[in-house]
C-alpha angles and dihedrals in degrees: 000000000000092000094045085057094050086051099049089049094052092050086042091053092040085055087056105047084045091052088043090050092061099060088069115091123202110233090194105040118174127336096319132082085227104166103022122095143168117281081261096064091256129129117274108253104166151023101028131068140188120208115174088333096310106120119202132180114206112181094198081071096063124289107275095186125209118330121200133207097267083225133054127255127202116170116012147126118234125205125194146149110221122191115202129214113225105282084013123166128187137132145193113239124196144185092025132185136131135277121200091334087322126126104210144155153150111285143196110212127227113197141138101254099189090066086058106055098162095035112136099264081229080077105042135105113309091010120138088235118269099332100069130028123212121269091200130048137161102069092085106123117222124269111277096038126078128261122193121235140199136182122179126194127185119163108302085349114111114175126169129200133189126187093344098309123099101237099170143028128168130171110221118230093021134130092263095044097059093047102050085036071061094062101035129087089266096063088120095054122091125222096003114184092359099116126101093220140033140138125274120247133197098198123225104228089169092261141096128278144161137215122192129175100002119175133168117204101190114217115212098159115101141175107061095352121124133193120264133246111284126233087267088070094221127132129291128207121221116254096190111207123016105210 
């Protein structure tokens, strides 16, 4: 009876991972760049590449420039591994649109830091990119090797992960937002960061980078609800309402 129970809990607990798994959608399935384009709304033709759902830009190929999600996000968590070339430079934008003819959007940063000794921390690895610095460092892998990133977002909630350790949060709209928004480069633009929605982008930097195992689960749920674990399988910590 004891070991019937057991049973009957595993194959309880392997229905539910596998419920849990299909709510992760792959950005870069199969060999296409399907639902990617250039910031004007036209196929991909050059620079990036997907390859069984490894993406590479290689600059020697033709610049492809920036490509954006050819749909709109709002509350998510996205998951990805990204490999750096030596002096690389790349980042994740989210929750793009454009102001005043702009295309702009938070963005976590992708560099080898090792290459920039004296940057400004705001624009390091994990950042959100040039507003908040990282509170965390030295788990950046070296260029060449892969490191794992994270970025949840949940109504005014930013967090940013890198390698399994939260490294930067940031509450949209706060105190503390409009005044370093003040000191950033976005100090002109209203209401930056500020939308609910808005596309992904991977930016072109003109050097070579490398994406690898990138899903995207979208959250709709909102009061007390709080994100699940990601496929990483590290902690999360609770964001309380997403509003």
């Amino acid at each position: 009876m004891k070991r019937m129970l057991l049973l009957n809990a595993f194959i309880a607990c392997c229905l539910a991972n596998h419920a849990n798994a299909q709510h992760w959608t792959p950005l870069f399935p199969g060999n296409t760049l399907a639902g990617w384009t250039t910031q004007d709304g036209k196929p991909v033709k050059s620079g990036w590449q997907n390859s069984q759902g490894t993406v590479r830009l290689d600059p020697s190929s033709g610049r492809g420039g920036n490509i954006i999600t050819d749909r709109d996000f709002g509350n998510f968590e996205l998951v990805f591994e990204w490999k750096s070339s030596q002096a690389g430079n790349s980042g994740i934008k989210y929750r793009v649109k454009k102001f005043d003819g702009r295309i702009l959007g938070c963005e976590y940063q992708m560099l080898d830091d090792e290459a920039f000794p004296t940057l400004n921390p705001k624009q390091k690895t994990a950042s959100l990119y040039d507003v908040y610095d990282p509170q965390f460092s030295g788990n950046l892998h070296p260029y060449g090797q892969f490191n794992q990133g994270r970025i949840v977002v949940c109504g005014n909630r930013i967090e940013h992960w890198l390698n399994g350790q939260l490294v930067t949060r940031a509450c949209v709209g706060s105190a503390e937002w409009n005044a370093r928004i003040a000191k950033s480069k976005f100090a002109d633009v209203d209401g930056f960061g500020k939308n609910k929605w808005g596309r992904i982008m991977l930016t072109d930097h003109n050097s070579q980078i490398e994406f690898r195992n990138v899903f995207i689960r979208e959250s709709t749920v909102r009061s007390h609800s709080r994100p699940r674990a990601s496929i990483f399988k590290r902690r999360l910590l609770s964001f309380g309402r997403c509003r």
